[in-house]
Gaussian input, Z-matrix of N, CA and C with variables (Angstrom, degrees):
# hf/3-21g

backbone

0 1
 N
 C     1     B1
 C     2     B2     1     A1
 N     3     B3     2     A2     1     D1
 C     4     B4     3     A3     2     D2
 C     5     B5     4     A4     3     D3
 N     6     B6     5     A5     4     D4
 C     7     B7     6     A6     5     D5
 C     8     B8     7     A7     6     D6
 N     9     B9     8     A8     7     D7
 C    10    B10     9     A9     8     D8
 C    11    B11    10    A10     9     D9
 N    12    B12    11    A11    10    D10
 C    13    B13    12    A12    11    D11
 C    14    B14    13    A13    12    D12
 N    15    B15    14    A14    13    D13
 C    16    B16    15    A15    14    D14
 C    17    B17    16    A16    15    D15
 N    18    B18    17    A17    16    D16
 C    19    B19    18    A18    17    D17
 C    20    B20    19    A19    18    D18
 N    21    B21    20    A20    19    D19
 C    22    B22    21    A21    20    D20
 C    23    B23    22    A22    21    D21
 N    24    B24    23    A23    22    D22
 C    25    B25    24    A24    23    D23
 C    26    B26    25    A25    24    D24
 N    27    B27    26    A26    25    D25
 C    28    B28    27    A27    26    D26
 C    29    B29    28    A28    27    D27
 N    30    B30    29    A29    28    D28
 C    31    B31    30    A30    29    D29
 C    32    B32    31    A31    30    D30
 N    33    B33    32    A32    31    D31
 C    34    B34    33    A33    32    D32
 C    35    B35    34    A34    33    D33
 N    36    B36    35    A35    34    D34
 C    37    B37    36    A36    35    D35
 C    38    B38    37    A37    36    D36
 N    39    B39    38    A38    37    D37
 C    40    B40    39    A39    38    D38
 C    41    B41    40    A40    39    D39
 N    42    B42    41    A41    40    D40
 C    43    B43    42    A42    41    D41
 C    44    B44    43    A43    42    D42
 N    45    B45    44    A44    43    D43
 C    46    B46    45    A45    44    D44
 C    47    B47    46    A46    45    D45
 N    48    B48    47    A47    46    D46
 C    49    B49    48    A48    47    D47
 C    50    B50    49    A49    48    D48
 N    51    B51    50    A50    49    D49
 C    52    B52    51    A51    50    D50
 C    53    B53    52    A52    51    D51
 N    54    B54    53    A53    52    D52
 C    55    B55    54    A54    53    D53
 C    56    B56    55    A55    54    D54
 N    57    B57    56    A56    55    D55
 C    58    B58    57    A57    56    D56
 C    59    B59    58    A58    57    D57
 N    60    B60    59    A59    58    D58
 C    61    B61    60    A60    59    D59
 C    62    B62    61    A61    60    D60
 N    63    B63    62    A62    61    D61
 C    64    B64    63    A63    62    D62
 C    65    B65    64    A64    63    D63
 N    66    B66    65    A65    64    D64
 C    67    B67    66    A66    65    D65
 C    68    B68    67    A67    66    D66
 N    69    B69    68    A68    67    D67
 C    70    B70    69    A69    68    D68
 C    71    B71    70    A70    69    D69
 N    72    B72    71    A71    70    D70
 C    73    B73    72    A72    71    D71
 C    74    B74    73    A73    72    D72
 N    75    B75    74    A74    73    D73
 C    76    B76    75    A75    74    D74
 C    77    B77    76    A76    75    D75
 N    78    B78    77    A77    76    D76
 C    79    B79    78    A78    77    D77
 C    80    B80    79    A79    78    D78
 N    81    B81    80    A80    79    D79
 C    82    B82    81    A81    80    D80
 C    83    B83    82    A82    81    D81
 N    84    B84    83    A83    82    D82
 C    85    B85    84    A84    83    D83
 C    86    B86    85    A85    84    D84
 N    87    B87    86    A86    85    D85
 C    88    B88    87    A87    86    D86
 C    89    B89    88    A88    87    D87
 N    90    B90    89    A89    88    D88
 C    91    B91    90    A90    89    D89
 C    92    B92    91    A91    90    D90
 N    93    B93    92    A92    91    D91
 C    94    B94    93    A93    92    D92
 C    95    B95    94    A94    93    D93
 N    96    B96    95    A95    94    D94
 C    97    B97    96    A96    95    D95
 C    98    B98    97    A97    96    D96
 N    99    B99    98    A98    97    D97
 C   100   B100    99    A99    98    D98
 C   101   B101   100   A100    99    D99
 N   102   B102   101   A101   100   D100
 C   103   B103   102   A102   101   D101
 C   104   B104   103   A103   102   D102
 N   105   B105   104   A104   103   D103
 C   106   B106   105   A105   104   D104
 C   107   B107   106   A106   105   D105
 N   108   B108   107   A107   106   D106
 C   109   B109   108   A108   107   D107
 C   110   B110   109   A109   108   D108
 N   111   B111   110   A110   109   D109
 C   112   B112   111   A111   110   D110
 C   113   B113   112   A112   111   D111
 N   114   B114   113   A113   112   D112
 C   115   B115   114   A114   113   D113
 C   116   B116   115   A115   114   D114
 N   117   B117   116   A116   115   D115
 C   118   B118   117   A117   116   D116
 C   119   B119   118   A118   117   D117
 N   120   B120   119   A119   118   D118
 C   121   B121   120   A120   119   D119
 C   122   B122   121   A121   120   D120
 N   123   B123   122   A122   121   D121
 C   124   B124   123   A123   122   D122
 C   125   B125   124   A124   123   D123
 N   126   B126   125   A125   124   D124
 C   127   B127   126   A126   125   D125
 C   128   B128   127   A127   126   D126
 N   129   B129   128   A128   127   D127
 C   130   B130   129   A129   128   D128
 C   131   B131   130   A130   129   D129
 N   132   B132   131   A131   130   D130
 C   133   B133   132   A132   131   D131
 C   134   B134   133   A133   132   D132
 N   135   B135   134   A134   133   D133
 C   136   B136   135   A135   134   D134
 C   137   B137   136   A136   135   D135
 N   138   B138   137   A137   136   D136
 C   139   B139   138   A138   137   D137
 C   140   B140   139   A139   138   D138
 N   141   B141   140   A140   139   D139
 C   142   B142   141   A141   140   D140
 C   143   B143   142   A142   141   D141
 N   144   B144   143   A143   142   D142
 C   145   B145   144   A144   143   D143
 C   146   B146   145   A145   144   D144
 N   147   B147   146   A146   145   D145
 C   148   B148   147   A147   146   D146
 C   149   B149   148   A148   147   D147
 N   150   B150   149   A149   148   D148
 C   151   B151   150   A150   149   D149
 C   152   B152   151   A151   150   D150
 N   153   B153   152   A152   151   D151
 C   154   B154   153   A153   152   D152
 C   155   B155   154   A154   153   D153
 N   156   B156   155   A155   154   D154
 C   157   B157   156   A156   155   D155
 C   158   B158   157   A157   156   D156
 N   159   B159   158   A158   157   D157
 C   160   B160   159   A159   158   D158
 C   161   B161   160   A160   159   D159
 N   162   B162   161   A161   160   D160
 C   163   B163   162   A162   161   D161
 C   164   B164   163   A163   162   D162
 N   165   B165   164   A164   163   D163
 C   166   B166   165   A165   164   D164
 C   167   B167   166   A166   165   D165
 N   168   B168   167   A167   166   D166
 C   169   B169   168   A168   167   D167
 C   170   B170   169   A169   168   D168
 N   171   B171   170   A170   169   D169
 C   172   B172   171   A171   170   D170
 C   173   B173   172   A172   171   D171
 N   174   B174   173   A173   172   D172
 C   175   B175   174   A174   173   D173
 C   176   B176   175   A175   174   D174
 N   177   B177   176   A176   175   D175
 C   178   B178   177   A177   176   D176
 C   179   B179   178   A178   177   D177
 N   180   B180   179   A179   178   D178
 C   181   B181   180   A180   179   D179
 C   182   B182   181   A181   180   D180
 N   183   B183   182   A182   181   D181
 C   184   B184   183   A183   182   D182
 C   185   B185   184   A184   183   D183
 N   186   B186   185   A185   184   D184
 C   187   B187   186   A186   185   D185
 C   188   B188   187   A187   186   D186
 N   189   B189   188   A188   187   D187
 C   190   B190   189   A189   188   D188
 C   191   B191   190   A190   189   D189
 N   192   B192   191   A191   190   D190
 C   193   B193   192   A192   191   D191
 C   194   B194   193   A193   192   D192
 N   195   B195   194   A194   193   D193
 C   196   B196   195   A195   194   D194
 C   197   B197   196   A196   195   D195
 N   198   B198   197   A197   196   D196
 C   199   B199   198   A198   197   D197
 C   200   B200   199   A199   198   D198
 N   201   B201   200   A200   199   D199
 C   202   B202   201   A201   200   D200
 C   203   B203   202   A202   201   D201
 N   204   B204   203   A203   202   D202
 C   205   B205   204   A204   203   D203
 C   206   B206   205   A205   204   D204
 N   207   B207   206   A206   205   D205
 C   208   B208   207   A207   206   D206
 C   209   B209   208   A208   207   D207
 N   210   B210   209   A209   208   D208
 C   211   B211   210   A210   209   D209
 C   212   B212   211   A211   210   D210
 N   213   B213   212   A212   211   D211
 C   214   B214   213   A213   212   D212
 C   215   B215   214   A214   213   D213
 N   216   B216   215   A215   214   D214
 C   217   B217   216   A216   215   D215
 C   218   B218   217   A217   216   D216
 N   219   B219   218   A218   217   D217
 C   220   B220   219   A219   218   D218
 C   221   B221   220   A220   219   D219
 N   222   B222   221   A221   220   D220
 C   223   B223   222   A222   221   D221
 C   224   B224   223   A223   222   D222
 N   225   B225   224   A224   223   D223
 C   226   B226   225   A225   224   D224
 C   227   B227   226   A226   225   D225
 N   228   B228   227   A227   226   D226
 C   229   B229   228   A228   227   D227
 C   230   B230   229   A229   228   D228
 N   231   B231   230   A230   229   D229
 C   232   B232   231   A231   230   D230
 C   233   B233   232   A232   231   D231
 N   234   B234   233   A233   232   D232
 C   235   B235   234   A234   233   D233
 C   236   B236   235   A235   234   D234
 N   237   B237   236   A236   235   D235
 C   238   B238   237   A237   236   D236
 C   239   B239   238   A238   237   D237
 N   240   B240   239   A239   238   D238
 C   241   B241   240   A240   239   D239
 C   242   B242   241   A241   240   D240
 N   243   B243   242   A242   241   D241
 C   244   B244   243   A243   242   D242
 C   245   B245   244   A244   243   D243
 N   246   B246   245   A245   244   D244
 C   247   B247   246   A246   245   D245
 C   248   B248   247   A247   246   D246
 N   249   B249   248   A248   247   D247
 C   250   B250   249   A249   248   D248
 C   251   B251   250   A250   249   D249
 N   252   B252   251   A251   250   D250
 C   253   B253   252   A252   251   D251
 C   254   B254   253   A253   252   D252
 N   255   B255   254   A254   253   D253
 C   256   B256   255   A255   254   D254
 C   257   B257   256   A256   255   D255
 N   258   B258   257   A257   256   D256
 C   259   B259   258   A258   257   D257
 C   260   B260   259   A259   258   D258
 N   261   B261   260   A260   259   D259
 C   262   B262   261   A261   260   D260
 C   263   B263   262   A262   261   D261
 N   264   B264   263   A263   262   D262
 C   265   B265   264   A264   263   D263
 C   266   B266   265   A265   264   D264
 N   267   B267   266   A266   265   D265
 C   268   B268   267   A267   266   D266
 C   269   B269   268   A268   267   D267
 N   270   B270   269   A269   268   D268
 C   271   B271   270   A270   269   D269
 C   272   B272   271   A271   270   D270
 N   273   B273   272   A272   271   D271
 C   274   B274   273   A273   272   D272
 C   275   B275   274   A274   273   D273
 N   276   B276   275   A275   274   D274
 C   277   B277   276   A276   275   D275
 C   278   B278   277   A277   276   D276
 N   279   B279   278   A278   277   D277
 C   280   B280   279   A279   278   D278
 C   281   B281   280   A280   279   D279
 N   282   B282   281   A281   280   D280
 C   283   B283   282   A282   281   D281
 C   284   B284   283   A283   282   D282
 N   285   B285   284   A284   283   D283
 C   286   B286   285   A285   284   D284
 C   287   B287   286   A286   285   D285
 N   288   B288   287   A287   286   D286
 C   289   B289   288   A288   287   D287
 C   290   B290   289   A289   288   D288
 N   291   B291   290   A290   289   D289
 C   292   B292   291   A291   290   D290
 C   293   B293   292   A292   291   D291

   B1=1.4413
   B2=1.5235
   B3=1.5720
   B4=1.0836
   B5=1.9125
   B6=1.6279
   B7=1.5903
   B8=1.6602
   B9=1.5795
   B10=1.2128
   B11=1.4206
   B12=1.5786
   B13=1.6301
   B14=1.3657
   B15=1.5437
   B16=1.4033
   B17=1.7006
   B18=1.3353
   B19=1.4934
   B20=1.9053
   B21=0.8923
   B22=1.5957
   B23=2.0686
   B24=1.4165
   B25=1.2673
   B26=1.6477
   B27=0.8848
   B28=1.4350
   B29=1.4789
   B30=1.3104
   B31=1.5339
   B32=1.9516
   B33=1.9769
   B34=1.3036
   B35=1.6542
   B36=1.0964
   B37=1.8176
   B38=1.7065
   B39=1.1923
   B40=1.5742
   B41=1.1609
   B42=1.1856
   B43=1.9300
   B44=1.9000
   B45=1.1361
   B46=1.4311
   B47=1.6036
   B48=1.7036
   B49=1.5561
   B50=1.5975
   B51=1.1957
   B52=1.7077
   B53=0.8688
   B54=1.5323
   B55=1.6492
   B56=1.5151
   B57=1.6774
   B58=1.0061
   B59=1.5864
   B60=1.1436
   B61=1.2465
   B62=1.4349
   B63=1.5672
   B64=1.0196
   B65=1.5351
   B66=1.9289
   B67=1.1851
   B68=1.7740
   B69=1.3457
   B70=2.0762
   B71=1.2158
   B72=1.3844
   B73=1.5297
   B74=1.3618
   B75=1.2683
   B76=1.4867
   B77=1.5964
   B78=1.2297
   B79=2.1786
   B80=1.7329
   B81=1.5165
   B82=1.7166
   B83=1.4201
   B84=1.5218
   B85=1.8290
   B86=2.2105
   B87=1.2011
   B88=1.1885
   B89=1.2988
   B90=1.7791
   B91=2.0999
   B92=1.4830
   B93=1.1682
   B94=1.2621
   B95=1.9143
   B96=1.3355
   B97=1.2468
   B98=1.2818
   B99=1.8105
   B100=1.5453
   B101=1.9878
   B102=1.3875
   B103=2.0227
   B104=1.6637
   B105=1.4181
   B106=1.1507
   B107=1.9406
   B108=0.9501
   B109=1.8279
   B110=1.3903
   B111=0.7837
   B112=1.8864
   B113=1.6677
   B114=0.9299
   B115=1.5280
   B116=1.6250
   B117=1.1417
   B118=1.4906
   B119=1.4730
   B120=1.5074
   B121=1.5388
   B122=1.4202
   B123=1.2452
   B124=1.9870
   B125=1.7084
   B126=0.9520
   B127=1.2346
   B128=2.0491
   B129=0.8392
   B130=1.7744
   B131=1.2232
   B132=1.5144
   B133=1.2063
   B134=1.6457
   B135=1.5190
   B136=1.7231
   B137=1.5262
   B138=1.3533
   B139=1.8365
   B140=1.5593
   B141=0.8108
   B142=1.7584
   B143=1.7749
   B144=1.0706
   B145=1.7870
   B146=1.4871
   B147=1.9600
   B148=1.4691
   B149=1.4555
   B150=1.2687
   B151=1.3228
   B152=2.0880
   B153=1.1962
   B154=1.6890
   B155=1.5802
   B156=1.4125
   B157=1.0301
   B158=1.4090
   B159=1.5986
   B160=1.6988
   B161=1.1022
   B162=1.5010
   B163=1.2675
   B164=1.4955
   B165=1.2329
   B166=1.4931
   B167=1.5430
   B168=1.9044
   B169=1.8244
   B170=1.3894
   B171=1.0712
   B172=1.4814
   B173=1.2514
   B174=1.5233
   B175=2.2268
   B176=1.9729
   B177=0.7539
   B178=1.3574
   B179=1.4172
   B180=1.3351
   B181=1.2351
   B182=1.3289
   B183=1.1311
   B184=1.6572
   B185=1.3602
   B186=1.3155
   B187=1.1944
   B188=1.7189
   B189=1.1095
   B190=1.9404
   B191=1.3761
   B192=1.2219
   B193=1.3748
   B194=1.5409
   B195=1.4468
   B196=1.4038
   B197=1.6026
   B198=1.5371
   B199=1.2875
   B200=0.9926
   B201=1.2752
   B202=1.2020
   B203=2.2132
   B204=1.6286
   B205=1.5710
   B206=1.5146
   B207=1.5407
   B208=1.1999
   B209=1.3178
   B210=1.4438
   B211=1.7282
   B212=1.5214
   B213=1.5428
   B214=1.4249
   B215=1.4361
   B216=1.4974
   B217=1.2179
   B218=1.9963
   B219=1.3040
   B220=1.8765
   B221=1.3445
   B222=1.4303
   B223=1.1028
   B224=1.0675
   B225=1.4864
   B226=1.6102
   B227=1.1932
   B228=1.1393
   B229=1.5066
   B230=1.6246
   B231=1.5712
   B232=1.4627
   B233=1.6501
   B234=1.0329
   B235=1.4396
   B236=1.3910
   B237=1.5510
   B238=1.2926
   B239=1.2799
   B240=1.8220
   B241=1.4038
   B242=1.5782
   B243=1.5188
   B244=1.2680
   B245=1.9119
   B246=1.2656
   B247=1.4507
   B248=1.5261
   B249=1.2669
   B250=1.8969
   B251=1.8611
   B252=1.4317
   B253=1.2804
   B254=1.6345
   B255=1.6859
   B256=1.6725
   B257=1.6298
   B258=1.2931
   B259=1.4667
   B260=1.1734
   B261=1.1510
   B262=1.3601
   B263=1.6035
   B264=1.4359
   B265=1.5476
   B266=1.9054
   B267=1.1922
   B268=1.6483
   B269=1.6060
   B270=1.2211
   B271=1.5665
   B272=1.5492
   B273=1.2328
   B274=1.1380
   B275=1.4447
   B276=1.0470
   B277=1.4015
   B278=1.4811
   B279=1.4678
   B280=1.8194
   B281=1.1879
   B282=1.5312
   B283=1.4909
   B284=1.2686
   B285=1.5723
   B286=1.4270
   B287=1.7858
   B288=1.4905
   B289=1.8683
   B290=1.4167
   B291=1.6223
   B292=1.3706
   B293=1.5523
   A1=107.99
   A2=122.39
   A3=116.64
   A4=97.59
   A5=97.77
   A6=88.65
   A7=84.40
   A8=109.49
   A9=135.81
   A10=83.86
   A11=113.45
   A12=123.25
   A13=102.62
   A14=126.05
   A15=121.96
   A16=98.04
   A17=104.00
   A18=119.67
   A19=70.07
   A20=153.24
   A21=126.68
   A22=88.59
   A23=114.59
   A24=125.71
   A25=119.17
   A26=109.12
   A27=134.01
   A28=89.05
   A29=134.67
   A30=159.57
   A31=104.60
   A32=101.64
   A33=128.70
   A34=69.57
   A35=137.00
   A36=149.63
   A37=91.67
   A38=134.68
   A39=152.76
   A40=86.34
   A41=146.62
   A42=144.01
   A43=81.43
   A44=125.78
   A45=117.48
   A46=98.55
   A47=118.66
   A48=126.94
   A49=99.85
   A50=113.11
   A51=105.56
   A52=116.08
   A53=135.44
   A54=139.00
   A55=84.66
   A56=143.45
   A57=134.67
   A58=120.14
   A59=107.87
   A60=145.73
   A61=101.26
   A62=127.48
   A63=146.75
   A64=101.86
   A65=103.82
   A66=101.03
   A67=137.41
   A68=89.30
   A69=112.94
   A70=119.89
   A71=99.87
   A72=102.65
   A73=101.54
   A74=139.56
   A75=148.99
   A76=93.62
   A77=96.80
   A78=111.52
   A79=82.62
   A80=100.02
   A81=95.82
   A82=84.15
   A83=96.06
   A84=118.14
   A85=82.69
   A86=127.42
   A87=130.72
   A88=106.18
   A89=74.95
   A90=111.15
   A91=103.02
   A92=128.11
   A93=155.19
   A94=116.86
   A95=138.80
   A96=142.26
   A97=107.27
   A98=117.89
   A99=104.56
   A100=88.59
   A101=109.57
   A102=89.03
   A103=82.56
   A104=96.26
   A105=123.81
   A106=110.16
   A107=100.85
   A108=102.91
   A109=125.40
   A110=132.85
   A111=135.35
   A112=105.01
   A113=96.18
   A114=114.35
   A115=120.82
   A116=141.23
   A117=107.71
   A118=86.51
   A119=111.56
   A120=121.77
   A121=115.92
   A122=101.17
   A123=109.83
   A124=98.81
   A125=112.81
   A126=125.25
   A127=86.68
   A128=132.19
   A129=125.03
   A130=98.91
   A131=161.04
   A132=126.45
   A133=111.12
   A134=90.79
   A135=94.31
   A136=129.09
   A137=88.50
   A138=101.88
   A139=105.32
   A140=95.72
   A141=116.85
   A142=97.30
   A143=108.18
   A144=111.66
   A145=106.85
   A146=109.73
   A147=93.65
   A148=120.24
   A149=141.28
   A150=141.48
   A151=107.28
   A152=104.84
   A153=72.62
   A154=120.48
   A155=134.57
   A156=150.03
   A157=94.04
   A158=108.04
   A159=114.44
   A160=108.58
   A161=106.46
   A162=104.65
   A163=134.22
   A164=137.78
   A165=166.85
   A166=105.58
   A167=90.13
   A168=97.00
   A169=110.19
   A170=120.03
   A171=126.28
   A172=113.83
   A173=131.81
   A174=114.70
   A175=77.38
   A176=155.91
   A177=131.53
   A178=125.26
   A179=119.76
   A180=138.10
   A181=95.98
   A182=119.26
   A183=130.89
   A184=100.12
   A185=133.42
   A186=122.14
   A187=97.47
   A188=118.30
   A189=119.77
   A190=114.29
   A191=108.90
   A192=111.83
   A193=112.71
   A194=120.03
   A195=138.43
   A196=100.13
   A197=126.68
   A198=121.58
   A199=154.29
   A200=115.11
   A201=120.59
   A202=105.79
   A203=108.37
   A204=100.39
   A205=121.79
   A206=102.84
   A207=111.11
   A208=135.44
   A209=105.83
   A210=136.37
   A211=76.28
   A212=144.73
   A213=150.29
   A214=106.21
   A215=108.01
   A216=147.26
   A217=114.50
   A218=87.53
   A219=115.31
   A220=86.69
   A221=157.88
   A222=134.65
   A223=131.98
   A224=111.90
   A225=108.79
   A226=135.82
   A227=123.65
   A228=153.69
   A229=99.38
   A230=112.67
   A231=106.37
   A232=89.94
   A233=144.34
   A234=142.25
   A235=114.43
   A236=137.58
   A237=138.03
   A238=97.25
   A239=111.17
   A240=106.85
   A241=105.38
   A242=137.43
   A243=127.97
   A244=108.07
   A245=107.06
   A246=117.13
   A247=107.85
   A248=107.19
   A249=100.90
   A250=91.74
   A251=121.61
   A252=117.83
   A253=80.15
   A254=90.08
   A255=113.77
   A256=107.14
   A257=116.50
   A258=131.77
   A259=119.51
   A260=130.40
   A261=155.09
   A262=95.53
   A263=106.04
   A264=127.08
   A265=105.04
   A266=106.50
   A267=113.59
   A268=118.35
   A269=114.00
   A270=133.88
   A271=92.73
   A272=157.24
   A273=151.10
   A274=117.61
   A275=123.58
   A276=119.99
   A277=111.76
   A278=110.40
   A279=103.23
   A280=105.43
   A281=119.23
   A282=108.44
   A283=115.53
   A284=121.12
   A285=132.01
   A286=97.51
   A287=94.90
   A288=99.10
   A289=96.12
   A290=135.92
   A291=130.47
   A292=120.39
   D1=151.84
   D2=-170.26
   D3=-128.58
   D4=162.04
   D5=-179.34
   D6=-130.74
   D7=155.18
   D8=-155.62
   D9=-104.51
   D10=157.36
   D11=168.18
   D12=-173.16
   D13=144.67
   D14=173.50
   D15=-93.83
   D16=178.90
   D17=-148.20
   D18=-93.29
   D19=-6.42
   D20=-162.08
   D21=-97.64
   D22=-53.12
   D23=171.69
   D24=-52.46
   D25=-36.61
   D26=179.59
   D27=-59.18
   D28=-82.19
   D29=170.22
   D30=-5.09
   D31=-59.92
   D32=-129.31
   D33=-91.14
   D34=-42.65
   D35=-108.10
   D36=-131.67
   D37=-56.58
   D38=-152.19
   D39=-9.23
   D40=-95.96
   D41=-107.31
   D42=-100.32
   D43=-18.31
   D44=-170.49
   D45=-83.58
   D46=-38.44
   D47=179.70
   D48=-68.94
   D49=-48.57
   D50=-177.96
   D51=-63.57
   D52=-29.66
   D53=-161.17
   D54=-78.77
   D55=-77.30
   D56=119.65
   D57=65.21
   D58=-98.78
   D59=-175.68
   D60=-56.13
   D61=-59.09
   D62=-141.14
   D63=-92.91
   D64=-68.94
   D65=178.60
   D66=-97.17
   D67=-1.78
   D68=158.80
   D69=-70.40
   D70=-37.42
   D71=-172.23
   D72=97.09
   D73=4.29
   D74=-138.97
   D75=-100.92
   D76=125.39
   D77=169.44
   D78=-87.76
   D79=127.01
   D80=156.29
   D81=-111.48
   D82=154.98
   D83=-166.62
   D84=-125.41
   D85=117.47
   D86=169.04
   D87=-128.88
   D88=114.00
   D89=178.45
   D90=-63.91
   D91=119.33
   D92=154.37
   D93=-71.09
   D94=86.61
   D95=142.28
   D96=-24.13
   D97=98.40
   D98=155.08
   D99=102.92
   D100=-27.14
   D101=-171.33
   D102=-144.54
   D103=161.36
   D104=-170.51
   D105=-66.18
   D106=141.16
   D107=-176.40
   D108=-45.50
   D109=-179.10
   D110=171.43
   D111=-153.17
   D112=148.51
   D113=-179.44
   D114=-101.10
   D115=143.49
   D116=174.27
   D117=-133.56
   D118=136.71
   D119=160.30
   D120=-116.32
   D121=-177.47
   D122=-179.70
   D123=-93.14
   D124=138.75
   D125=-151.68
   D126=-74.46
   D127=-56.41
   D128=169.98
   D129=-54.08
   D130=-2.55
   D131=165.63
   D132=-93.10
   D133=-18.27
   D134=165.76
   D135=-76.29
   D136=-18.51
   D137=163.40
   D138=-56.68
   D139=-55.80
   D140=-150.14
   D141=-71.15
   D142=-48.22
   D143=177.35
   D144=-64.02
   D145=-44.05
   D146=-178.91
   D147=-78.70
   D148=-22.87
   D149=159.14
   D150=-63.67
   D151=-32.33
   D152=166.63
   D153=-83.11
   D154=-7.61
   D155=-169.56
   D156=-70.33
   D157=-68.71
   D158=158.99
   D159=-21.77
   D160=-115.96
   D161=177.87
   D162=8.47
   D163=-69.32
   D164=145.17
   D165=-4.91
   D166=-62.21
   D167=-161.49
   D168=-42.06
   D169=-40.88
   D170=178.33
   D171=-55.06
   D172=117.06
   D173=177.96
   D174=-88.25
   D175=-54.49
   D176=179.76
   D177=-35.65
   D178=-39.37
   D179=177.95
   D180=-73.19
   D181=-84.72
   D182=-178.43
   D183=-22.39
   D184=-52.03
   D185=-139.07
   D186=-103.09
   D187=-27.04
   D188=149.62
   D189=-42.67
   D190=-47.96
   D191=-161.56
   D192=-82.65
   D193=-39.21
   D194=164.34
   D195=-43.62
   D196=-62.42
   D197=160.32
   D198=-82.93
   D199=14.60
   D200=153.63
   D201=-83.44
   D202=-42.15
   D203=175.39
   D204=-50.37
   D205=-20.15
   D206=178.42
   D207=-79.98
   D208=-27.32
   D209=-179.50
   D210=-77.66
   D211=-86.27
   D212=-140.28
   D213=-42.50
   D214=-53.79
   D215=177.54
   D216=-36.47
   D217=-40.62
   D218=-169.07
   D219=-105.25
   D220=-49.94
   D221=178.46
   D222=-88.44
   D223=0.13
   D224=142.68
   D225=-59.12
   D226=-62.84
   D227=132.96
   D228=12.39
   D229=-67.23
   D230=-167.64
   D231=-90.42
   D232=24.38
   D233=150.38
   D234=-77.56
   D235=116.34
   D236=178.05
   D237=-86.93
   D238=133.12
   D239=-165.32
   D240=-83.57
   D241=136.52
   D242=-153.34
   D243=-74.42
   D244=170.30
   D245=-168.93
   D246=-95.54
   D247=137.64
   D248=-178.32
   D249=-67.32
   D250=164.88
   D251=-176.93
   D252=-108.92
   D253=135.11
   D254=163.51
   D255=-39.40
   D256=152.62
   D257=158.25
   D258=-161.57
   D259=122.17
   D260=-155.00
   D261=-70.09
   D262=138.98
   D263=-176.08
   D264=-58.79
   D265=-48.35
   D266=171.43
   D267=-56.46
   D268=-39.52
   D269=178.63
   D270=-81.88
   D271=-57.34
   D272=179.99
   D273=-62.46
   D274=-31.01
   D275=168.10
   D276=-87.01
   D277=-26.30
   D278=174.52
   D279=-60.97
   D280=-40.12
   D281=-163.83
   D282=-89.95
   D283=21.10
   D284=-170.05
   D285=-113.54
   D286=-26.23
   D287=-179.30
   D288=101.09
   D289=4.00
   D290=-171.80
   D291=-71.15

């Protein structure tokens, strides 16, 4: 998800948009009057987009990698996700000290 900001707020706001950015995970997109927009990301998610881009360029590559997400994908699936084990309301509060 991205949050919108003009460049004057952007200005007033900075270390609150970067903190933001950084630890939200948050794209701020700052609308520019008159010039084209800017985006701001956390500098590791731009890692991470430009090595999958890599990655990608290749349709040989891509297309390993597409199947193998896909194999992962199918053996989850036949994984039954495990059951919390029952514990009795008396046993849960003993072991809480209640």
């Amino acid at each position: 998800m991205s949050i919108e900001t003009t460049y004057t707020a952007l200005r007033e706001n900075l270390a609150s948009y970067l903190d933001r950015a950084v630890d939200d995970r948050e794209v701020i997109v700052v609308k520019r009057r008159g010039a084209r927009d800017v985006a701001i990301i956390a500098a590791d998610e731009l890692a991470g987009l430009d090595e999958t881009a890599h990655l990608l360029r290749s349709p040989a590559n891509a297309r390993r990698l597409m199947q193998a997400l896909a194999k992962s994908k199918a053996n989850d699936k036949k994984k039954a996700p495990a059951k919390p084990a029952a514990v009795a309301l008396k046993e849960l509060r003993r072991s809480l000290g209640l």
